[in-house]
VOBA-1610 file (N, C-alpha, C; in pm, whole numbers, padded with zeros to 5 digits, always signed):
BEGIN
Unk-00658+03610+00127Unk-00734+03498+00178Unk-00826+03548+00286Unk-00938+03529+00256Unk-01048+03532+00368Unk-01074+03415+00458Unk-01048+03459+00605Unk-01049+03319+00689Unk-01173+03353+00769Unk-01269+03220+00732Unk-01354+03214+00802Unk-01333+03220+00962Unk-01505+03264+00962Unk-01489+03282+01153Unk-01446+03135+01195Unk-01387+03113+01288Unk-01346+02940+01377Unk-01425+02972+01482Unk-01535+02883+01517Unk-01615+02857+01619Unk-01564+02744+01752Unk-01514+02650+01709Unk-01432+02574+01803Unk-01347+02505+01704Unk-01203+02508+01800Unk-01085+02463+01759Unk-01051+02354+01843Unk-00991+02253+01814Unk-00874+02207+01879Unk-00766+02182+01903Unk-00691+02206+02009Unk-00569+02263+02042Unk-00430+02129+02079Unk-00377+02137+02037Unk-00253+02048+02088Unk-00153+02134+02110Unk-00036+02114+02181Unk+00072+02146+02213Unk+00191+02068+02187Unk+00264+02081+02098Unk+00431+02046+02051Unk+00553+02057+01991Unk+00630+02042+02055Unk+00776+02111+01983Unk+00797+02054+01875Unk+00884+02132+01793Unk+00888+02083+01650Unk+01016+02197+01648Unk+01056+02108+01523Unk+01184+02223+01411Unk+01106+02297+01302Unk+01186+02411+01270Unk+01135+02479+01139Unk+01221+02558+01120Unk+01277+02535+00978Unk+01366+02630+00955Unk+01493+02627+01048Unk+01478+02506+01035Unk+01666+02512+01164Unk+01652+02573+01325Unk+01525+02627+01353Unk+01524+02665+01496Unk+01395+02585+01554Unk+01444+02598+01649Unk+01339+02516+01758Unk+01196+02578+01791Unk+01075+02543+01790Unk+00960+02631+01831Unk+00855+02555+01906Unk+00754+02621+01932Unk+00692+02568+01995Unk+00559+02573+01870Unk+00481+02478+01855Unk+00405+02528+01729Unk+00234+02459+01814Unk+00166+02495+01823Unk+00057+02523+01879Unk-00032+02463+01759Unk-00099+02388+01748Unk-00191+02378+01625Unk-00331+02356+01663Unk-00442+02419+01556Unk-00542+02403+01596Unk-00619+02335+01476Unk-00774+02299+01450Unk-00819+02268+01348Unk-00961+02289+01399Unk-01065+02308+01302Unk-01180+02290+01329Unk-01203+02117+01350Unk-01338+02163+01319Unk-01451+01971+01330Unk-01410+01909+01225Unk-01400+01980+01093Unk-01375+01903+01003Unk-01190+01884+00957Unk-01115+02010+00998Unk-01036+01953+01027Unk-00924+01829+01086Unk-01053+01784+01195Unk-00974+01713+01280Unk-01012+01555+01228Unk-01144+01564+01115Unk-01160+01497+01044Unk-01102+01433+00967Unk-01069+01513+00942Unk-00899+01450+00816Unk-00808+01427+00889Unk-00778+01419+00976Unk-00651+01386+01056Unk-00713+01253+01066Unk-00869+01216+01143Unk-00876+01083+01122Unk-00861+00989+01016Unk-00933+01074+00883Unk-00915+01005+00762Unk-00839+00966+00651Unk-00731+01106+00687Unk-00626+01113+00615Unk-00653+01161+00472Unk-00773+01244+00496Unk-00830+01334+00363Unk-00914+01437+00444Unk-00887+01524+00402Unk-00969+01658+00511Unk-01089+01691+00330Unk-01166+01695+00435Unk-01321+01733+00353Unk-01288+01929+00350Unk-01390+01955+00247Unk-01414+02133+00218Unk-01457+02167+00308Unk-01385+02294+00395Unk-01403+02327+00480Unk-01287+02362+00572Unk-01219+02235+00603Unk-01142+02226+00648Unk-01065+02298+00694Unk-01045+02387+00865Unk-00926+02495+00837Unk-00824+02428+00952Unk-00687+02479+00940Unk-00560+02432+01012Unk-00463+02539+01055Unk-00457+02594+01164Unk-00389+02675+01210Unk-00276+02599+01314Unk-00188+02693+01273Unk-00063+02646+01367Unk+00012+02783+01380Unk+00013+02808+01512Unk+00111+02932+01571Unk+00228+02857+01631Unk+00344+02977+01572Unk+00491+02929+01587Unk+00511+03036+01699Unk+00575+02999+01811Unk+00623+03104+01896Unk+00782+03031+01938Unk+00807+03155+01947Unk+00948+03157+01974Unk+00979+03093+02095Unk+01110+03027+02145Unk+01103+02934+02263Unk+01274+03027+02327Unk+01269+03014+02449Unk+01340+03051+02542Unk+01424+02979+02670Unk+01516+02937+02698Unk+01569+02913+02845Unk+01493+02951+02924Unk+01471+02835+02999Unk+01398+02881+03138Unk+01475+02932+03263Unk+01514+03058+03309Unk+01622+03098+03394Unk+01628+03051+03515Unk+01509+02934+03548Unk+01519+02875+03675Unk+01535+02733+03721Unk+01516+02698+03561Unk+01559+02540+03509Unk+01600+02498+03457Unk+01738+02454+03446Unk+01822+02416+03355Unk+01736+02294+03265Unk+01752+02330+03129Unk+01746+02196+03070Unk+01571+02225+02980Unk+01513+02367+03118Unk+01372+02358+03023Unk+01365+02461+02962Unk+01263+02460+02855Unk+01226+02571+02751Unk+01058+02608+02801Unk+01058+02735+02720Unk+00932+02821+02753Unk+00902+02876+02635Unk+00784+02874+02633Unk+00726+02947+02490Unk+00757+03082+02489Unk+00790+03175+02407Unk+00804+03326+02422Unk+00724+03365+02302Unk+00764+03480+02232Unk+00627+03570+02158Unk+00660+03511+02023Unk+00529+03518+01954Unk+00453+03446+01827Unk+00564+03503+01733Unk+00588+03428+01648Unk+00697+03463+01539Unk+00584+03454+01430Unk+00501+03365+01361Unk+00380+03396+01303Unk+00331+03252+01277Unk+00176+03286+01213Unk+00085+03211+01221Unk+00064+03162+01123Unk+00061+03000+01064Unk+00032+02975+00926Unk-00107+02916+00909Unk-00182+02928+00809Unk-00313+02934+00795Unk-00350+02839+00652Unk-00419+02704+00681Unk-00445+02655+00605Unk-00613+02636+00553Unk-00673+02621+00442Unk-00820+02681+00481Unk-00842+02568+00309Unk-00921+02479+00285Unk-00961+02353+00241Unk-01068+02411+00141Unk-01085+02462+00081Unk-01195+02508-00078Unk-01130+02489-00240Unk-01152+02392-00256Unk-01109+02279-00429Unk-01170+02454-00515Unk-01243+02479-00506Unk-01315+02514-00623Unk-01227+02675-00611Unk-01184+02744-00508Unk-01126+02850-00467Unk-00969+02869-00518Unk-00889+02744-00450Unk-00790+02717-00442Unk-00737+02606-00545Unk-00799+02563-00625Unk-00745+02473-00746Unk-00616+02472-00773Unk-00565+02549-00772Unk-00418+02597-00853Unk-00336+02539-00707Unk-00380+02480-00605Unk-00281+02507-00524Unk-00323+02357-00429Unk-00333+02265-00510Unk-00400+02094-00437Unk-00539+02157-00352Unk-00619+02239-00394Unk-00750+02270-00308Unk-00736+02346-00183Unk-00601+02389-00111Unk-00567+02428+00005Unk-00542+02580-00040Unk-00590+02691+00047Unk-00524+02800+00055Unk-00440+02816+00163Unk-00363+02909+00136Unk-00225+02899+00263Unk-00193+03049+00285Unk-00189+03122+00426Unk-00103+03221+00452Unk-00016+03192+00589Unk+00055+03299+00604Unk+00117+03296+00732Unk+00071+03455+00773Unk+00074+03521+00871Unk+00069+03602+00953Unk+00159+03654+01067Unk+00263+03759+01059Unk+00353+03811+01107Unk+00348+03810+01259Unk+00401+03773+01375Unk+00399+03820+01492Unk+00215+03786+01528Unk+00223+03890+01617Unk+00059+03837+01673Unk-00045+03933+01576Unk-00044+03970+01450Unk-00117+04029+01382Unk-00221+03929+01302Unk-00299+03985+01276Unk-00432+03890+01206Unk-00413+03966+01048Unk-00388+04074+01025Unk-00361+04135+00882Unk-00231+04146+00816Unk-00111+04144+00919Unk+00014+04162+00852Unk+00052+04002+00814Unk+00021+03997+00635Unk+00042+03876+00535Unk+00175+03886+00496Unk+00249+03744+00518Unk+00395+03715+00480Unk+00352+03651+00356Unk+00287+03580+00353Unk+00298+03504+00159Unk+00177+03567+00056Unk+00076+03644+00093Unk-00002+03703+00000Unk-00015+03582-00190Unk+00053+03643-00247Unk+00028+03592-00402Unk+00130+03556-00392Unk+00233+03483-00357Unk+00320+03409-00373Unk+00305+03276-00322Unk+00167+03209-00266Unk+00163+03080-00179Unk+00175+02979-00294Unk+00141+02999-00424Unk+00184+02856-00506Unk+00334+02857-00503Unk+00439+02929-00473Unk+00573+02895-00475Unk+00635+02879-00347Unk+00545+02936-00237Unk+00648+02957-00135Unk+00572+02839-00037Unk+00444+02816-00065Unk+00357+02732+00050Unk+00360+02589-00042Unk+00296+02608-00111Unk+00224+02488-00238Unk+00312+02381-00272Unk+00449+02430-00286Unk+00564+02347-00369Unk+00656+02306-00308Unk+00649+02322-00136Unk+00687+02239-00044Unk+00567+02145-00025Unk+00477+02154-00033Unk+00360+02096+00025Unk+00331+01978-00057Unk+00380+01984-00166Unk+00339+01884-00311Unk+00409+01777-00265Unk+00509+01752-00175Unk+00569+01666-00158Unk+00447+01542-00059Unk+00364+01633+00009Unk+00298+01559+00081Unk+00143+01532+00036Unk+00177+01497-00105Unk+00022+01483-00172Unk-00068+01362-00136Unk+00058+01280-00096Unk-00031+01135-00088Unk-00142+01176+00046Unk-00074+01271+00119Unk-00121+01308+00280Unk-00219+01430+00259Unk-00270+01452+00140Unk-00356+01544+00104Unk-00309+01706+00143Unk-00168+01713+00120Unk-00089+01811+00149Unk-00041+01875+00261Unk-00101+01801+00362Unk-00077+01819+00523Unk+00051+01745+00586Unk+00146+01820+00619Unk+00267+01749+00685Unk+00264+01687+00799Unk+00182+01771+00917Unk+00125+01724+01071Unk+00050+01601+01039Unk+00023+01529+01116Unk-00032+01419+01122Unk-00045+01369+01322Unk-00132+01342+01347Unk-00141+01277+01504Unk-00084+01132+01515Unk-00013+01147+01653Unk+00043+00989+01662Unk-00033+00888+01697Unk+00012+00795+01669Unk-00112+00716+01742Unk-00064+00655+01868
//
């Protein structure tokens, strides 16, 4: 997957589960990303990043957590005509703080896609903003 350059993102901050552990997951989206969050259909183009970092005891506060180092990065990127086989979305993740070391390569229709099918009505996006 080739990920376009991101010129401006926007950033939220919130805890979440995954995979049975606790993280801190950071998400970003472009313009048109954040588009579809309003519309509840993201237009071509569309990219969605979310970094998972690992979370920690705070040794000076009981009770709080702290973000610690990136466990990896999942990468969602919106081209129908590219990604057909996969509801129009391409998907990777990215190891630790690396931009080249790929965890799903040619396996994203089984390992990304077919969790994701569940959320078709939501145009395959699980995140959603509260209102």
């Amino acid at each position: 997957m080739l990920i376009p350059p991101i010129v401006r993102m926007r950033t939220v901050r919130r805890k979440l589960f995954f995979n049975g552990a606790t993280h801190v997951a950071t998400p970003r989206k472009n313009d048109k990303g954040m588009e579809g969050y309003r519309t509840g259909r993201f237009p071509e183009g569309s990219i969605l990043v979310y970094d998972f970092l690992k979370t920690e005891d705070d040794a000076y506060s009981e009770g709080r957590t702290n973000e610690s180092a990136r466990r990896f990065t999942s990468v969602m990127v919106k081209d129908s005509k590219r990604y057909s086989a996969t509801g129009g979305w391409g998907f990777e993740e990215f190891r630790g703080d690396s931009q080249t070391d790929r965890m799903i390569g040619a396996e994203a229709p089984t390992k990304c896609y077919a969790c994701h099918t569940s959320q078709k009505d939501r145009d395959y996006v699980f995140s959603a903003f509260r209102k």
